[in-house]
Phi, psi and omega in degrees: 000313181294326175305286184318320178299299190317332214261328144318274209303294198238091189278021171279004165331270195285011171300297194296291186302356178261343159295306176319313195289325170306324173282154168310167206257351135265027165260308191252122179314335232255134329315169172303176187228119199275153154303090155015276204272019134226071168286309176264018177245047193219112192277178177290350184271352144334289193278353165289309172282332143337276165330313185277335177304289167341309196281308198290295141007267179302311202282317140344265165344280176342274226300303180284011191046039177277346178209165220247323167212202197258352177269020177255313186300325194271002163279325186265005172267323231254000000 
């Protein structure tokens, strides 16, 4: 439920992950990258929230114009 309100509220969420998703997979960082071999002490909603800590972030940088769009954001996460 807190992801979908987050995610309602603040759409550079899912901005960000369809930048992330476009770029190539050495350029973009984006979702984080869990360690294999604890992977599984991790529910999959860990890394939903992981994305929205991400989205809210770049969208914060946006507002203040501290960054210009969102692939400068994930160049400078990456």
């Amino acid at each position: 439920d807190l992801d979908n309100y987050l995610r309602r509220k603040y759409k550079t969420i899912d901005a960000l992950i369809a930048v992330g998703n476009s770029m190539s997979q050495e350029v973009a960082y984006f979702p984080p990258q869990i360690n294999q071999n604890n992977y599984n002490d991790f529910p999959k909603e860990y890394s939903f929230l992981i994305q929205d800590w991400f989205g809210i972030l770049a969208d914060v940088l946006l507002k203040k114009a501290i960054i210009k769009n969102l692939e400068e954001f994930i160049d400078h996460i990456g």
